[in-house]
Wavefront OBJ file of the C-alpha trace (Angstrom):
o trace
v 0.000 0.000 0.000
v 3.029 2.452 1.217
v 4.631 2.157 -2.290
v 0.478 2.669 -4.525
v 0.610 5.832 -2.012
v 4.119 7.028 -2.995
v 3.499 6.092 -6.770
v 0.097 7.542 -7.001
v 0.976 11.034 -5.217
v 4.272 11.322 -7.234
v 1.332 11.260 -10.037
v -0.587 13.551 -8.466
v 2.226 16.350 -8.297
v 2.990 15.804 -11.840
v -0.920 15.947 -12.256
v -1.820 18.769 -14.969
v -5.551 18.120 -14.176
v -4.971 19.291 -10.335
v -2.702 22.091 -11.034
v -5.734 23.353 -13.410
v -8.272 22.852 -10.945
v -6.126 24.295 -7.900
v -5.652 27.031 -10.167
v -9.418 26.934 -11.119
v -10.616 27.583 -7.313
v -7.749 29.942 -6.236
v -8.944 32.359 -9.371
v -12.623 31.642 -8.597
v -11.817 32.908 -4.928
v -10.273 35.519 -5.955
v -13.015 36.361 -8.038
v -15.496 36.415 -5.315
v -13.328 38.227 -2.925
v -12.397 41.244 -5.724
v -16.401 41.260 -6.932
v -17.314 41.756 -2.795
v -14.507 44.802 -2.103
v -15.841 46.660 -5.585
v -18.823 46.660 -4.871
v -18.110 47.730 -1.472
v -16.336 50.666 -2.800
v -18.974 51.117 -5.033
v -22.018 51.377 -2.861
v -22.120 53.753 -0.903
v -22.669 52.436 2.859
v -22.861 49.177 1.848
v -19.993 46.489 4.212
v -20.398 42.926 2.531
v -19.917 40.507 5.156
v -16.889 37.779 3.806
v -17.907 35.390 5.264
v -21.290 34.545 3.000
v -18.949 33.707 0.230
v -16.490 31.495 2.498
v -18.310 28.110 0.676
v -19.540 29.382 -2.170
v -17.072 27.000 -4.316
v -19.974 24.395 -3.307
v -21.434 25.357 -6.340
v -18.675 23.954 -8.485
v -17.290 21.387 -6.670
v -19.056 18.225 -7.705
v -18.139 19.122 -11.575
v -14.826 20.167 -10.363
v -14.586 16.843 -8.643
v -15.983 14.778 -11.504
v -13.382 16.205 -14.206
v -10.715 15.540 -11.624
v -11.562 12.205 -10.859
v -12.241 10.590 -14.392
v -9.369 11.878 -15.901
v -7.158 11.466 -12.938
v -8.247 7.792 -12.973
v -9.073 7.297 -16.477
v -5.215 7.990 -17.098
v -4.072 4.626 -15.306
v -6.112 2.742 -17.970
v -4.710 4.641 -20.779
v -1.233 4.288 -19.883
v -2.005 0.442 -18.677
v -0.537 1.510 -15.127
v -3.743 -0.821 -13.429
v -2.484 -3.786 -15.206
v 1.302 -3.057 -14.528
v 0.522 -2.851 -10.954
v -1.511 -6.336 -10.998
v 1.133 -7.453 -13.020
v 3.743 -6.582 -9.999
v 1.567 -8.322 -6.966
v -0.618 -5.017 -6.016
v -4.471 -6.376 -4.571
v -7.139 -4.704 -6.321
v -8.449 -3.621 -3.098
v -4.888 -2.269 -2.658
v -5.286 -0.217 -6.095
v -8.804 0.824 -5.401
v -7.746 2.224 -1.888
v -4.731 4.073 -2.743
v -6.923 5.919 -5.267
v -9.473 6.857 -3.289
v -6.876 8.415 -0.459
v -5.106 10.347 -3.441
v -8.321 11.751 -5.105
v -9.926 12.722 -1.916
v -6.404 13.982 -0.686
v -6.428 16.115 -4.196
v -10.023 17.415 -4.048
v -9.804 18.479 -0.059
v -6.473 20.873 -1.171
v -8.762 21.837 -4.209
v -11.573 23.123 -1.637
v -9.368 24.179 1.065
v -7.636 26.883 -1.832
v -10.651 28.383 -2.701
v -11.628 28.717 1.388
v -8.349 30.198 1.604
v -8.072 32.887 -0.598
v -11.412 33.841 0.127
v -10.189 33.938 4.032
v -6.706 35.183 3.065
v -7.664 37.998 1.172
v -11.138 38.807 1.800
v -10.431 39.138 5.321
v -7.694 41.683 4.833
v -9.845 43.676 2.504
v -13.355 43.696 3.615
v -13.181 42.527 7.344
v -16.742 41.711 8.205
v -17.329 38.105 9.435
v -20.969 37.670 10.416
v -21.172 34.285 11.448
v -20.594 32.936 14.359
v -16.843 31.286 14.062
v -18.040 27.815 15.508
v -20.866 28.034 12.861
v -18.171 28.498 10.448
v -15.918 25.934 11.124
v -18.743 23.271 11.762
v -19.793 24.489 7.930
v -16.335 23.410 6.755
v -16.226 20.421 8.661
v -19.602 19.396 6.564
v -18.023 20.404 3.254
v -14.738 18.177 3.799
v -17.409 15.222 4.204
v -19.448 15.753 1.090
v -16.150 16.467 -0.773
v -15.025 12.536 0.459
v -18.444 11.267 -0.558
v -18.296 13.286 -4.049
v -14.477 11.307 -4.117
v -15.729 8.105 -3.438
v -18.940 8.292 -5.646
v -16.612 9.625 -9.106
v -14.051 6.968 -8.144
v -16.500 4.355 -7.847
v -17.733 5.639 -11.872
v -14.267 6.210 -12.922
v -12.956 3.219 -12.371
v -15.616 1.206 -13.471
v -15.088 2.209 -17.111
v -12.231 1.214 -18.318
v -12.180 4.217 -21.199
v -10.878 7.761 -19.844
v -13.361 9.782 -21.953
v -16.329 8.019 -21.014
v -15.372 7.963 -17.173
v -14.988 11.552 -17.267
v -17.812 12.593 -19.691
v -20.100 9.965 -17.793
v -18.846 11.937 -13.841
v -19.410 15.117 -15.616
v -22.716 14.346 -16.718
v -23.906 12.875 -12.811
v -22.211 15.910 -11.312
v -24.327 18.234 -13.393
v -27.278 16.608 -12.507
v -27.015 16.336 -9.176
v -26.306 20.517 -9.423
v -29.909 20.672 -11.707
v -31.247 18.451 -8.807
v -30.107 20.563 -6.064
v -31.888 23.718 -7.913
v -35.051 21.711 -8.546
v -35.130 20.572 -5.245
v -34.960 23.641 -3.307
v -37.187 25.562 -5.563
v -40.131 23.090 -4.501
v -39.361 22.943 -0.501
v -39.209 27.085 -0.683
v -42.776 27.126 -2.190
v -44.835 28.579 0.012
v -47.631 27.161 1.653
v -50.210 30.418 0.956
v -49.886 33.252 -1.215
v -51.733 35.942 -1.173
v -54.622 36.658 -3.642
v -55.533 40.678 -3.745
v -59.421 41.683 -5.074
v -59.584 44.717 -6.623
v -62.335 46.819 -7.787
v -63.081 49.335 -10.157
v -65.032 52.975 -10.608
v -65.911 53.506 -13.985
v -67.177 56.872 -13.054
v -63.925 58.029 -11.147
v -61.810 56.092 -13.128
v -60.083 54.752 -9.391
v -58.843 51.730 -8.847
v -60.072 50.281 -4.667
v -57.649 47.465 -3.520
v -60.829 46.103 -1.160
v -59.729 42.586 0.325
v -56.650 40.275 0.713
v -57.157 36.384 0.455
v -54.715 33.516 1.652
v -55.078 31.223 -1.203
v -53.406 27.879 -0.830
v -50.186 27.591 -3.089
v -50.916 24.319 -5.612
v -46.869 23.951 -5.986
v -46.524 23.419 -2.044
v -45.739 19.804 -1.002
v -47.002 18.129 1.964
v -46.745 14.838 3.766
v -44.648 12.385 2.266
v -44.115 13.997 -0.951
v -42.173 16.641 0.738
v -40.591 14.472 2.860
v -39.037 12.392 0.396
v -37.751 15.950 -1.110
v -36.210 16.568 2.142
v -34.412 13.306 2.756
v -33.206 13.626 -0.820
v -32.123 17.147 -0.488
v -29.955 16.221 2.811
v -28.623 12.872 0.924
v -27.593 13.741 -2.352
v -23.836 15.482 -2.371
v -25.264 18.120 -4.660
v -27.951 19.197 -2.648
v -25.560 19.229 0.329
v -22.952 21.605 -1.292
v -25.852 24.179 -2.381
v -27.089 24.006 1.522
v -23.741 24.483 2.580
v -22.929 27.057 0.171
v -26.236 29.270 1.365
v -25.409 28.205 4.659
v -28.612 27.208 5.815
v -28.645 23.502 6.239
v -31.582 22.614 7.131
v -30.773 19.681 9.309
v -26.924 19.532 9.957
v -26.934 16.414 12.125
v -27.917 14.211 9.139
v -25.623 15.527 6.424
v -22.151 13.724 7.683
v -24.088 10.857 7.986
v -25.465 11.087 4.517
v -21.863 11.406 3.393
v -20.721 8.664 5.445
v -23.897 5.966 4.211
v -22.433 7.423 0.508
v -18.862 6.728 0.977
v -19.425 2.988 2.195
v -21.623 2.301 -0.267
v -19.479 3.598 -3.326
v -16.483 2.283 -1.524
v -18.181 -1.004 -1.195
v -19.612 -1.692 -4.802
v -16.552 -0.396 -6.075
v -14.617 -2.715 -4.743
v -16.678 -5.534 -5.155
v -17.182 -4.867 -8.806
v -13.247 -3.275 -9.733
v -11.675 -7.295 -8.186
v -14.538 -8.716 -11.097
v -13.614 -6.054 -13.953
v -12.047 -8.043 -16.488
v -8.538 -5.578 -17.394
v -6.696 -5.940 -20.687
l 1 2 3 4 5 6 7 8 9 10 11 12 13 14 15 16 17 18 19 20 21 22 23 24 25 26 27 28 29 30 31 32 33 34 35 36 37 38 39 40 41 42 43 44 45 46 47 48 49 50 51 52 53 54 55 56 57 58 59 60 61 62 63 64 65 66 67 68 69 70 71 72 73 74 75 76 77 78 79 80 81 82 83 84 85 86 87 88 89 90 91 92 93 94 95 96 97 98 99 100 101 102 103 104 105 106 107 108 109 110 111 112 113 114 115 116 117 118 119 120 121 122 123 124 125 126 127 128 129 130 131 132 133 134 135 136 137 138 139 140 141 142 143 144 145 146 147 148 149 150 151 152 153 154 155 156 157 158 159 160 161 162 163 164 165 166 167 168 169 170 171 172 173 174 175 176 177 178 179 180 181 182 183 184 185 186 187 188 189 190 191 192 193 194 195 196 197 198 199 200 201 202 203 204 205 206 207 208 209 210 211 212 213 214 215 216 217 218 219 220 221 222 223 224 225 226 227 228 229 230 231 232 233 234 235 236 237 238 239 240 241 242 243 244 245 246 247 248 249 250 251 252 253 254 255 256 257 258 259 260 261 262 263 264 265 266 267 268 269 270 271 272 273 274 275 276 277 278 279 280 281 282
């Protein structure tokens, strides 16, 4: 295992895909930190508050993730390094494992630059932190567990298909729908329960318009009973849905998320394993 380790993160320095996607979230939190001081300068009286853009790179993560992932993965079938290292004595549990610890090692440093910069230099320039600090770091602590489970889930694809294009195109493709998900999802549990219907009348004489009674009309998009609690359960379990709560930071139940993550990463973990030792490798 020591020696898949040292191999694998030797690869992972030499990686171009991680030095583009470090590079991807350091400029992306730069971004948000340089958009949040303009348009503090800009508005007058207006004091941002740094900290609502601390996990914003939630939003991109699981593609971010997925790109990583395939191609990092897909390479060692291109370049026939899985069969060399069968070839040498290396378990395919071994192989499987030693991946998994460099691709979540690689996507944690991808996060962690983006919280960074954003800390690093947003601090410095704006100042205001809102949130409470224990808030914060119990935030992050929830965003290193649905990065693992993103890890474990792309893995599982990755190295399941044996072709580096397909891996990646097929992670990219899951990553964006969980994102589409996420959106859907949260646009139905927001719906509100009433809405308010106004009656208004008319003088034909005057010409006046008389706003003369408000109405609480039920809203036909709300969802109730187990309808919405299915859309709840889903919006705490999927890793998409988790990163856009974490993002907005407003999960709505916390407790259940690094559970969620950890019920994802056994199960990926486990089927990946169990189908990888049956994958037939040329």
């Amino acid at each position: 295992m020591s020696r898949l380790l040292k191999a694998n993160f030797a690869r992972l320095i030499k990686s171009r895909i991680f030095w583009i996607g470090m590079a991807f979230s350091i400029g992306m939190g730069l971004l948000a930190t340089t958009t949040q001081y303009r348009e503090m300068l800009s508005i007058d009286g207006y004091y941002p508050h740094i900290d609502n853009i601390l996990y914003s790179n939630g939003i991109f993560m699981p593609v971010v993730a997925a790109v990583f992932v395939g191609l990092f993965t897909g390479t060692e079938y291109s370049d026939g390094t899985i069969r060399n290292k069968l070839m040498i004595g290396h378990t395919r549990t071994a192989i499987y494992t030693a991946n998994l610890i460099v691709c979540t090692v690689a996507l944690v440093l991808i996060h962690l630059a983006y919280i960074a910069v954003v800390a690093g230099v947003g601090i410095p320039l704006v100042g205001n932190i809102e949130a409470d600090v224990g808030a914060l770091v119990m935030l992050g602590l929830l965003s290193l567990a649905t990065v693992i489970a993103l890890s474990a889930l792309f893995l599982m694809m990755s190295i399941l298909i044996s072709s580096k294009a397909n891996g990646a195109a097929a992670s990219i493709i899951v990553s964006i729908v969980l994102l589409m998900a996420a959106m859907m999802i949260q646009n139905r549990l927001q719906q509100p329960e009433y809405y308010d219907a106004y009656s208004v009348s008319y003088t034909a004489d005057t010409g006046e318009t008389h706003e003369d009674s408000v109405v609480r009309e039920k809203n036909p998009h709300y969802l109730e009973g187990t309808k919405r609690k299915v859309y709840e359960c889903l919006y705490d379990f999927l890793p998409g849905c988790q990163m856009v709560q974490i993002s907005a930071q407003n999960p709505a139940h916390p407790e259940r998320l690094p559970l969620y993550s950890l019920s994802i990463i056994i199960v990926t973990c486990t089927c990946g394993v169990l189908c990888f030792g049956r994958k037939n490798i040329k």
